[in-house]
Each structure stands twice: as structure tokens, then as C-alpha cells.
N, CA, C and O atoms as CSV, one atom per row, in Angstrom:
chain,resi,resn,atom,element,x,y,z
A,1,UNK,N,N,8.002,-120.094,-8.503
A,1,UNK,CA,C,8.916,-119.259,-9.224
A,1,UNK,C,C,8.511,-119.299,-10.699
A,1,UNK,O,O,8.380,-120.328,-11.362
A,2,UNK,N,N,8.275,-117.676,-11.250
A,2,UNK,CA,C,7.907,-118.490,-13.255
A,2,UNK,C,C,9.246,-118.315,-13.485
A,2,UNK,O,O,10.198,-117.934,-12.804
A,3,UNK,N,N,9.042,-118.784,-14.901
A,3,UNK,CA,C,10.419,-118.976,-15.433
A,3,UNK,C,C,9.741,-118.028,-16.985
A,3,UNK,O,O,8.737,-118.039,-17.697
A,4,UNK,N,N,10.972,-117.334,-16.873
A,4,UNK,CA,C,10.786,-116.601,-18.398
A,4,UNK,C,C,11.340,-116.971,-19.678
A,4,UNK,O,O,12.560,-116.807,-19.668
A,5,UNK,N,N,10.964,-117.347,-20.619
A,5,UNK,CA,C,11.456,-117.930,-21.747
A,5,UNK,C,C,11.675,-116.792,-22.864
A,5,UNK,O,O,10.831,-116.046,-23.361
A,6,UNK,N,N,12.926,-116.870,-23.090
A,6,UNK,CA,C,13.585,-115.955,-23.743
A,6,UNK,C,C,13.311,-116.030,-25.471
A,6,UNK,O,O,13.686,-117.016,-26.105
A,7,UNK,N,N,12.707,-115.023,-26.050
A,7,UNK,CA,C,12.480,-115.157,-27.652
A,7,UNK,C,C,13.348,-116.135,-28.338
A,7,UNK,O,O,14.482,-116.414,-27.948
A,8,UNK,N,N,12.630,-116.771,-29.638
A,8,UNK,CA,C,12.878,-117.497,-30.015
A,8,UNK,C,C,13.500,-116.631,-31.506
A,8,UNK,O,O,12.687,-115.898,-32.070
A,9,UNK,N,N,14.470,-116.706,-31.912
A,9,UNK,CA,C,15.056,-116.025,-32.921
A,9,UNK,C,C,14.639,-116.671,-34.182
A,9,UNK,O,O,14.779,-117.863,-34.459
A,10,UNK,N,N,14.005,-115.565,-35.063
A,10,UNK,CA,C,13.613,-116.113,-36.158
A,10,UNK,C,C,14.925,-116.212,-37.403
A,10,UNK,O,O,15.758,-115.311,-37.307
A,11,UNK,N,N,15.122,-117.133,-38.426
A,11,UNK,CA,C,15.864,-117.025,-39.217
A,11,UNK,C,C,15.574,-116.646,-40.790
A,11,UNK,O,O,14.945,-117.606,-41.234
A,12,UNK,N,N,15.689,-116.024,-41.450
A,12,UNK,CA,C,15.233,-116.116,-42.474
A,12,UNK,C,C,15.998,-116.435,-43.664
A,12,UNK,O,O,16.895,-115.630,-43.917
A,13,UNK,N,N,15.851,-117.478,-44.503
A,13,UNK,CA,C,17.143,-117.766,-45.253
A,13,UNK,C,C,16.828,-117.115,-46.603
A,13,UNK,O,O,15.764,-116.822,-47.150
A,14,UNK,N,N,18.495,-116.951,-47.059
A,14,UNK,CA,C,18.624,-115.794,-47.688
A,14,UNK,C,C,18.718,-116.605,-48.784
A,14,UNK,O,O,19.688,-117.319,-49.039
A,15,UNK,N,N,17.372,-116.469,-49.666
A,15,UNK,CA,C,17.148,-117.355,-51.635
A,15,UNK,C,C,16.828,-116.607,-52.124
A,15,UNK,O,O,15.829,-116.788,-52.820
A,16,UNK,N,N,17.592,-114.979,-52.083
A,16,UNK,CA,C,17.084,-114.210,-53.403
A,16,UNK,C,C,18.671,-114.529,-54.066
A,16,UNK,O,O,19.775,-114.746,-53.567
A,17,UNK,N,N,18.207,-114.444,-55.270
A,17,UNK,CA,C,18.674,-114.600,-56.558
A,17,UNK,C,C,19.466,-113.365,-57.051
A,17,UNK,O,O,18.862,-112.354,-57.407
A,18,UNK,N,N,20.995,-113.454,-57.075
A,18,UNK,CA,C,21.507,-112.362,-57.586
A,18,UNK,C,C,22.078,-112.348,-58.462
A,18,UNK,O,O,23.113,-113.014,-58.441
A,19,UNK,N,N,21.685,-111.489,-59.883
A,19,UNK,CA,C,22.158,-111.552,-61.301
A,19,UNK,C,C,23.580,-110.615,-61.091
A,19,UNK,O,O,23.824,-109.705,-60.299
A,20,UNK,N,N,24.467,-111.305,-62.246
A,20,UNK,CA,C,25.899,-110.146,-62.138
A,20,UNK,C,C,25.311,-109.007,-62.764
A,20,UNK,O,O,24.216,-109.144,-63.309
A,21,UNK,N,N,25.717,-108.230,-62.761
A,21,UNK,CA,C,25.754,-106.778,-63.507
A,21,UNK,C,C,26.821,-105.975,-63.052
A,21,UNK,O,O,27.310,-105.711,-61.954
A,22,UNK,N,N,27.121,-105.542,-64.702
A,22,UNK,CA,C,28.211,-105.047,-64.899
A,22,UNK,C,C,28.822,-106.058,-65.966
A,22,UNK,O,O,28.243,-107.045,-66.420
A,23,UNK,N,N,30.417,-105.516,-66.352
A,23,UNK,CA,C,31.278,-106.432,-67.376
A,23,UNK,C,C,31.039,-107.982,-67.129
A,23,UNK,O,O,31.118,-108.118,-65.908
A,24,UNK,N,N,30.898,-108.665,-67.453
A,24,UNK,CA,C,31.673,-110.125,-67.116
A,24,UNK,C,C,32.738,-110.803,-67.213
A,24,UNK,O,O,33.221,-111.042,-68.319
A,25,UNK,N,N,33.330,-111.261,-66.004
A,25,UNK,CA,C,34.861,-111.590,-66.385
A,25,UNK,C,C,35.378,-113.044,-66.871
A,25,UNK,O,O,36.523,-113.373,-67.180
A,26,UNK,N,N,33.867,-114.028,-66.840
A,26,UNK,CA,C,34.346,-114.754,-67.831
A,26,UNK,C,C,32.672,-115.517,-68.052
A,26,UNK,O,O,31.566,-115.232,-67.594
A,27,UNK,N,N,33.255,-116.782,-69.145
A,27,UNK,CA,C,32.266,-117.200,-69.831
A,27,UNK,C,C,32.014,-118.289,-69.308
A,27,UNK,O,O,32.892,-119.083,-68.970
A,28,UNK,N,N,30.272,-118.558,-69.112
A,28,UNK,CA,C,30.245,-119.631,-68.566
A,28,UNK,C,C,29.214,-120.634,-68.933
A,28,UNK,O,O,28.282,-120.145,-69.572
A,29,UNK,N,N,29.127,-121.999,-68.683
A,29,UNK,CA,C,28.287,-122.827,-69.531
A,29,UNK,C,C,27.224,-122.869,-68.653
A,29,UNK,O,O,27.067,-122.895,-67.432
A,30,UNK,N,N,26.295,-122.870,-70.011
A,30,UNK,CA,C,24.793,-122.805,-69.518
A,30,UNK,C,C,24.157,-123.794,-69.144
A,30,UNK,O,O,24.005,-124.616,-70.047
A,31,UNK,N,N,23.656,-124.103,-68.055
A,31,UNK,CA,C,23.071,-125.252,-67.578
A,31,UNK,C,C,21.519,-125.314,-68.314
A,31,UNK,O,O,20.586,-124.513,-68.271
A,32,UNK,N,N,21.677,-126.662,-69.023
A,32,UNK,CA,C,20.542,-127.153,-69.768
A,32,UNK,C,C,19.860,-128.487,-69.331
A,32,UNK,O,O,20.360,-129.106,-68.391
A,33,UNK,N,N,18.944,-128.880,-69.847
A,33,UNK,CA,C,18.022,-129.775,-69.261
A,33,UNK,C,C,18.366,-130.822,-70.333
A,33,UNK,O,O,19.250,-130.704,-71.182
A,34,UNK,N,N,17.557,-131.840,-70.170
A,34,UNK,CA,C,17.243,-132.621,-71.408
A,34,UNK,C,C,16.322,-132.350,-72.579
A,34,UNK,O,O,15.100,-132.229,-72.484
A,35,UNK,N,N,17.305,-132.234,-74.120
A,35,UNK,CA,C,16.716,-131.856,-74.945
A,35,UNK,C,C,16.471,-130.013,-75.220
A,35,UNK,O,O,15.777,-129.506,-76.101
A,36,UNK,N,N,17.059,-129.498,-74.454
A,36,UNK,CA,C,17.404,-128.490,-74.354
A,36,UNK,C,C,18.942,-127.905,-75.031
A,36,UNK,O,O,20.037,-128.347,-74.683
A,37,UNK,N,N,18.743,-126.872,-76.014
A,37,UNK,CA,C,19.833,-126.536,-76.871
A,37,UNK,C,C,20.347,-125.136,-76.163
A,37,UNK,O,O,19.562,-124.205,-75.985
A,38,UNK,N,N,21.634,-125.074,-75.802
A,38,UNK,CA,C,22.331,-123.908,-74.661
A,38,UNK,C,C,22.429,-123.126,-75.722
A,38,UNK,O,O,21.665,-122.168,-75.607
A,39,UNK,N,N,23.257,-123.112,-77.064
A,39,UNK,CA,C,23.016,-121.734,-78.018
A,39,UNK,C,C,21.628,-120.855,-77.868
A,39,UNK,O,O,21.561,-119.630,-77.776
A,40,UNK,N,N,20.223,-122.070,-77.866
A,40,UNK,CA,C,19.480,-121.553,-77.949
A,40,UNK,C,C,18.823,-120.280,-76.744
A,40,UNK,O,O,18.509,-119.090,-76.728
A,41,UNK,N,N,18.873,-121.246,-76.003
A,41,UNK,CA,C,19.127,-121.242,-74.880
A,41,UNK,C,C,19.398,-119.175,-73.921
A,41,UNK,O,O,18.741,-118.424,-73.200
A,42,UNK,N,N,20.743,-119.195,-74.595
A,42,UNK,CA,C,21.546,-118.058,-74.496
A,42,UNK,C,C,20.645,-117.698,-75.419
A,42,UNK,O,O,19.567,-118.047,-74.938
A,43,UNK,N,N,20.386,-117.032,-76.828
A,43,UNK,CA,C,19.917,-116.413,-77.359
A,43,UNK,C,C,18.814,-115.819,-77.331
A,43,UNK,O,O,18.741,-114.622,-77.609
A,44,UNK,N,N,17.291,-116.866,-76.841
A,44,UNK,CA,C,16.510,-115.909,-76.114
A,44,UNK,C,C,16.646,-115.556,-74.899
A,44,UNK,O,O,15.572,-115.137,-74.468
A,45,UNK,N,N,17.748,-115.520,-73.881
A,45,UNK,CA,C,18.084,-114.809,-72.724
A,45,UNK,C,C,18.536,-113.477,-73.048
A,45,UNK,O,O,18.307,-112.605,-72.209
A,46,UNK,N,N,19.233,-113.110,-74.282
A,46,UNK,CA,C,19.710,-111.975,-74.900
A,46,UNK,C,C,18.715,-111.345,-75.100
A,46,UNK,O,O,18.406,-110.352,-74.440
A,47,UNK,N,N,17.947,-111.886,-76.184
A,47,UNK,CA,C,16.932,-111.286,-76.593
A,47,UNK,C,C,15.691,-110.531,-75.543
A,47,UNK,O,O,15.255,-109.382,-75.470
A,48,UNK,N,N,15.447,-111.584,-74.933
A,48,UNK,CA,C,14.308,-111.123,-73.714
A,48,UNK,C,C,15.220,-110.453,-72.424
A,48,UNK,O,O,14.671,-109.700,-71.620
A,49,UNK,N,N,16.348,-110.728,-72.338
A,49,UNK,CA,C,17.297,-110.141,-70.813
A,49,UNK,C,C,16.345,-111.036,-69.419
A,49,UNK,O,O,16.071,-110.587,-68.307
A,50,UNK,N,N,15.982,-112.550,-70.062
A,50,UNK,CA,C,16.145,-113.302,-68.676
A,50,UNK,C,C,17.432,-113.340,-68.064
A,50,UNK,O,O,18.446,-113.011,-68.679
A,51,UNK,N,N,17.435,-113.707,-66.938
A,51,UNK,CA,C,18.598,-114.735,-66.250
A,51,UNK,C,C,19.118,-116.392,-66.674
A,51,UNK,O,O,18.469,-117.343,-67.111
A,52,UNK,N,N,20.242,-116.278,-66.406
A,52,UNK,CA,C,20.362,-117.682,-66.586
A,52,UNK,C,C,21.186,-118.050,-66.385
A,52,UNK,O,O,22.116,-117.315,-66.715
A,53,UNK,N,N,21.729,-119.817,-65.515
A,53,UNK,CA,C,22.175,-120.389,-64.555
A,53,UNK,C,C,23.029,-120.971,-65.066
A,53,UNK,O,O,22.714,-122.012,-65.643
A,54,UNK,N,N,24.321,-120.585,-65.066
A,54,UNK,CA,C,25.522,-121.583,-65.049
A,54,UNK,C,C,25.678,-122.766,-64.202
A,54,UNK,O,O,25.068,-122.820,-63.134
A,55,UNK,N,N,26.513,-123.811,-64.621
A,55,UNK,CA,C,26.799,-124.876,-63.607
A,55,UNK,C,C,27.465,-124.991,-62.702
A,55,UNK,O,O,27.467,-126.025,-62.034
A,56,UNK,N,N,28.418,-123.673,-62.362
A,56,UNK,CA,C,28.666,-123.150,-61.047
A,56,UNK,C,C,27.844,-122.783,-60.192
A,56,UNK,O,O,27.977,-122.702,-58.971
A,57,UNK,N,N,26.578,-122.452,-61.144
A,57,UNK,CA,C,25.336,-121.851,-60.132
A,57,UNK,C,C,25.690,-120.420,-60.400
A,57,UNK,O,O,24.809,-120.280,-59.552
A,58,UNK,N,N,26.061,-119.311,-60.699
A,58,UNK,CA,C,26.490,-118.484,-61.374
A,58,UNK,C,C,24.624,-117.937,-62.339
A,58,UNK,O,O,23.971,-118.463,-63.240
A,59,UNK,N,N,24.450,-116.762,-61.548
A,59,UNK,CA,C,23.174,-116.010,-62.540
A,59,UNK,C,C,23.788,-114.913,-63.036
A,59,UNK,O,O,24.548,-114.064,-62.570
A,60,UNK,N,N,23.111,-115.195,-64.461
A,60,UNK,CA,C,23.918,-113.600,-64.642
A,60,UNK,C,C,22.598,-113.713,-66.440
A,60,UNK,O,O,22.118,-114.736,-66.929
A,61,UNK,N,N,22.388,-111.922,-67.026
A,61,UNK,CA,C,21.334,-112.262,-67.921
A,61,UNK,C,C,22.909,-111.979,-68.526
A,61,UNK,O,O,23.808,-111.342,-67.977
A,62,UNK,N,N,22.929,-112.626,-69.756
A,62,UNK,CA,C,24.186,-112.344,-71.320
A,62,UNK,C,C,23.599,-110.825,-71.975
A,62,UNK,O,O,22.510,-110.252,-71.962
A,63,UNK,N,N,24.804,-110.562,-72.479
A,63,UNK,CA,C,24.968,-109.213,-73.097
A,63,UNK,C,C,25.857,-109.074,-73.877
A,63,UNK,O,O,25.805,-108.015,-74.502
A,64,UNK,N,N,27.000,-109.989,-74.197
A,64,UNK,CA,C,27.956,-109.899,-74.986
A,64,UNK,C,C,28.561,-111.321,-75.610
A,64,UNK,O,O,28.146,-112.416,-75.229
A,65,UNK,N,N,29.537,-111.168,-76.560
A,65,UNK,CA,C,29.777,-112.964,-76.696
A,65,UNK,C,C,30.811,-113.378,-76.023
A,65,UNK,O,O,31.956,-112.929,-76.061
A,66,UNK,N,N,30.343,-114.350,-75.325
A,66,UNK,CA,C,31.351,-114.994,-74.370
A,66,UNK,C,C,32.705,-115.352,-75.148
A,66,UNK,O,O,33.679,-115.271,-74.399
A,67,UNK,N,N,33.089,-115.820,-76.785
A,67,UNK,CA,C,34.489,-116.081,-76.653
A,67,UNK,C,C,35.237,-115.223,-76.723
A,67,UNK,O,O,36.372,-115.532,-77.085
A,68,UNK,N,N,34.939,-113.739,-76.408
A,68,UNK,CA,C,36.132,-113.410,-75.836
A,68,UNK,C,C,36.598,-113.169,-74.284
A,68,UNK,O,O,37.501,-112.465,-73.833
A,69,UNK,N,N,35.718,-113.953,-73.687
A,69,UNK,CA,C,36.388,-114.454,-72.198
A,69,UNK,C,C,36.814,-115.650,-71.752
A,69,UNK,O,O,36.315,-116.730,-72.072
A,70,UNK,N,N,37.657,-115.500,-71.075
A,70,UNK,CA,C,38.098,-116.930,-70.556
A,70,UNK,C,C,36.840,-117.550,-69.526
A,70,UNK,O,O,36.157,-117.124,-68.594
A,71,UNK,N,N,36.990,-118.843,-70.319
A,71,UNK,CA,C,35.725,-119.750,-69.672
A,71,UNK,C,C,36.436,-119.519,-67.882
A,71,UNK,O,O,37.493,-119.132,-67.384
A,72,UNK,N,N,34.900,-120.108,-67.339
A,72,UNK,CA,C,34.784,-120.286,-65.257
A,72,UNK,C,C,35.637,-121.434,-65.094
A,72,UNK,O,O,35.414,-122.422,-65.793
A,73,UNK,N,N,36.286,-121.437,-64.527
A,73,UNK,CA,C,37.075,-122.568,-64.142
A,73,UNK,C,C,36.136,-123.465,-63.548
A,73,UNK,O,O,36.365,-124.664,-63.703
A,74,UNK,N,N,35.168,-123.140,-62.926
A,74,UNK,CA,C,34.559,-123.713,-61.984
A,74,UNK,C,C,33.158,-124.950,-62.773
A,74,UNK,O,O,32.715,-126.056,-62.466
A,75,UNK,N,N,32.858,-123.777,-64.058
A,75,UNK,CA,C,31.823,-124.564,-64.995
A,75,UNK,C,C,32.697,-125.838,-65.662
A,75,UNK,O,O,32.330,-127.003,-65.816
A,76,UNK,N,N,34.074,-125.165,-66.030
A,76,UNK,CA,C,34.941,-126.544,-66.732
A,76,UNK,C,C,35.197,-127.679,-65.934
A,76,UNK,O,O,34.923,-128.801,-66.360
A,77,UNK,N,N,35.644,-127.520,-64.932
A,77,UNK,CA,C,35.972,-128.564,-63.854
A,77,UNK,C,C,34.606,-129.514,-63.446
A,77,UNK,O,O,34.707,-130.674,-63.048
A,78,UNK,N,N,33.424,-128.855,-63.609
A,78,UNK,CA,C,31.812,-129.320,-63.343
A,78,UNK,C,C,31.995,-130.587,-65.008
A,78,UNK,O,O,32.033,-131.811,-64.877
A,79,UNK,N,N,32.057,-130.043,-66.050
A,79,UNK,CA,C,31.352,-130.270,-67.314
A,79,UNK,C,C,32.836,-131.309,-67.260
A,79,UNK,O,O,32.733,-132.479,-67.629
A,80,UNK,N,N,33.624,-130.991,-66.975
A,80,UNK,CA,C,34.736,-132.172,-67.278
A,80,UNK,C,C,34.207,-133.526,-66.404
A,80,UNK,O,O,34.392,-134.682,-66.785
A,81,UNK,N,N,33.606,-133.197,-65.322
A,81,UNK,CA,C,33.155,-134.628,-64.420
A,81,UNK,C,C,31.827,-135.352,-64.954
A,81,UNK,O,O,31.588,-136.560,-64.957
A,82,UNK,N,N,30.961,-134.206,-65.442
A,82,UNK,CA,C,30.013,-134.822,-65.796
A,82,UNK,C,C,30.407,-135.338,-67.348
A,82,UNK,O,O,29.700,-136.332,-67.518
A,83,UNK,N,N,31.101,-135.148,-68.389
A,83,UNK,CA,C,31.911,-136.012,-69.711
A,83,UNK,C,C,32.376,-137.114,-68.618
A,83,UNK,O,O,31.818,-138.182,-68.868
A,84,UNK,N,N,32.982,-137.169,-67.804
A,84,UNK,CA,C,33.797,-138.385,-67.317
A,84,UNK,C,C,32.472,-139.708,-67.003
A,84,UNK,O,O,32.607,-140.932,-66.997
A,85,UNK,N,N,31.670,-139.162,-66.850
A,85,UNK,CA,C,30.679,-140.159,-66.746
A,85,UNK,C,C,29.396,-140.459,-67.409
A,85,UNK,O,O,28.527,-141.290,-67.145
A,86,UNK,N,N,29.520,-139.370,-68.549
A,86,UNK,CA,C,28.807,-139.619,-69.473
A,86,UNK,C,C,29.172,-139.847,-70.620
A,86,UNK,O,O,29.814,-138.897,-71.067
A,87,UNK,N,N,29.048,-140.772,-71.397
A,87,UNK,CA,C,29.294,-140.819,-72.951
A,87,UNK,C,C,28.715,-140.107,-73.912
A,87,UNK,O,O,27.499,-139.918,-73.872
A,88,UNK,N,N,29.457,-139.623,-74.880
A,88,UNK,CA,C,28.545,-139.073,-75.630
A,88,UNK,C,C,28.752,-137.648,-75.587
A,88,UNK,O,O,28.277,-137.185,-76.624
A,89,UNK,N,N,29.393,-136.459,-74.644
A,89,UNK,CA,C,29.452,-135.261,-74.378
A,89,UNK,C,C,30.564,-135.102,-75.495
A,89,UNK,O,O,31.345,-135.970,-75.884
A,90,UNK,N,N,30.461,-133.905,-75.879
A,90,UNK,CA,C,31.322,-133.489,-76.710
A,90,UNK,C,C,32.934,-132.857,-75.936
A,90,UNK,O,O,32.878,-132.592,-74.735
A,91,UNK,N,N,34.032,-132.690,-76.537
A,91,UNK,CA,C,35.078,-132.391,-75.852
A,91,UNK,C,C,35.041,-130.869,-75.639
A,91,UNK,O,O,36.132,-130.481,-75.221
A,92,UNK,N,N,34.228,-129.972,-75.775
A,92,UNK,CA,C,33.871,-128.779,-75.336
A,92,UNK,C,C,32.105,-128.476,-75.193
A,92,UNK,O,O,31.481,-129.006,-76.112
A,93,UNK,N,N,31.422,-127.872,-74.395
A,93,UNK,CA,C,30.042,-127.685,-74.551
A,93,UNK,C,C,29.599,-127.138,-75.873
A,93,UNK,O,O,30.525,-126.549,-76.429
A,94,UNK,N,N,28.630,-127.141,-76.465
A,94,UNK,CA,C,28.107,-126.301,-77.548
A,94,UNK,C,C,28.109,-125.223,-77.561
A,94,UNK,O,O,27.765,-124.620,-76.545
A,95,UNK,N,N,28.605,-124.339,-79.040
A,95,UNK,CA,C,29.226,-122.614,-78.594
A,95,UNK,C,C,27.297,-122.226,-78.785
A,95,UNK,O,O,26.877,-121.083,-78.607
């Protein structure tokens, strides 16, 4: 008797990268490295219209100034845990 072996389903995982576009509905902190300045940071993202990664994980390229949006809840709640265990963070990120 053969036995037929039924296709093997391929998966393909989904790592494209999706920038917001359009308004933004709020402001969010820029994930920086060590020795890395986030004003700066943001400014040639403006300038050139890279992308760039909040600590929600959040891509989006900047286009406007964030204080007039209400910060991500999601970046504050991140940046509040990482101050809780780091010394030295300031009581808001760098504007």
C-alpha cells in the first residue's frame, strides 16, 4: 500500500517593518543606544525622513514636534521601569 504524504505548509513570517503615516497621535521616546543623544537622534530622522524606533517598538519617520502630543503610555510605563533600575535616568527622557 503507498502512503501519500500530504504538503508540508510553508510559513513565512511576517518582519516587514511598518512606518505610521499620517497624523500622529502621540509622542514617543526614542530608543537610543549607548552614548547616543535622542534629540539628536530625532533630528537627523527629520532631516533625512529615516524611521525610527520607539520603546514600544512603535516605527514611525517624525514630522512634527512631539510636545504637542500626549506622550505613549506604553513608552512611559517602559522608561519608568527601566529609571526603576537604573540610576542616573533623568525624571523625564531628553526633549
Amino acid at each position: 500500500m503507498s502512503q501519500q504524504l500530504s504538503p508540508t505548509p510553508t510559513l513565512t513570517p511576517d518582519t516587514d517593518e511598518v512606518t505610521q503615516t499620517g497624523e500622529p497621535v502621540a509622542a514617543h521616546i526614542v530608543k537610543t543606544g549607548p552614548g547616543e543623544n535622542a534629540a539628536a537622534k530625532v533630528l537627523e530622522a527629520r532631516i533625512y525622513g529615516t524611521p525610527l524606533e520607539a520603546l514600544c517598538g512603535h516605527v514611525w519617520v517624525p514630522s512634527r514636534d512631539p510636545k504637542q502630543l500626549p506622550l505613549c503610555e506604553a513608552c512611559k510605563s517602559i522608561y519608568e521601569m527601566y529609571r526603576a533600575f537604573n540610576d542616573g535616568l533623568n525624571d523625564k527622557p531628553d526633549e
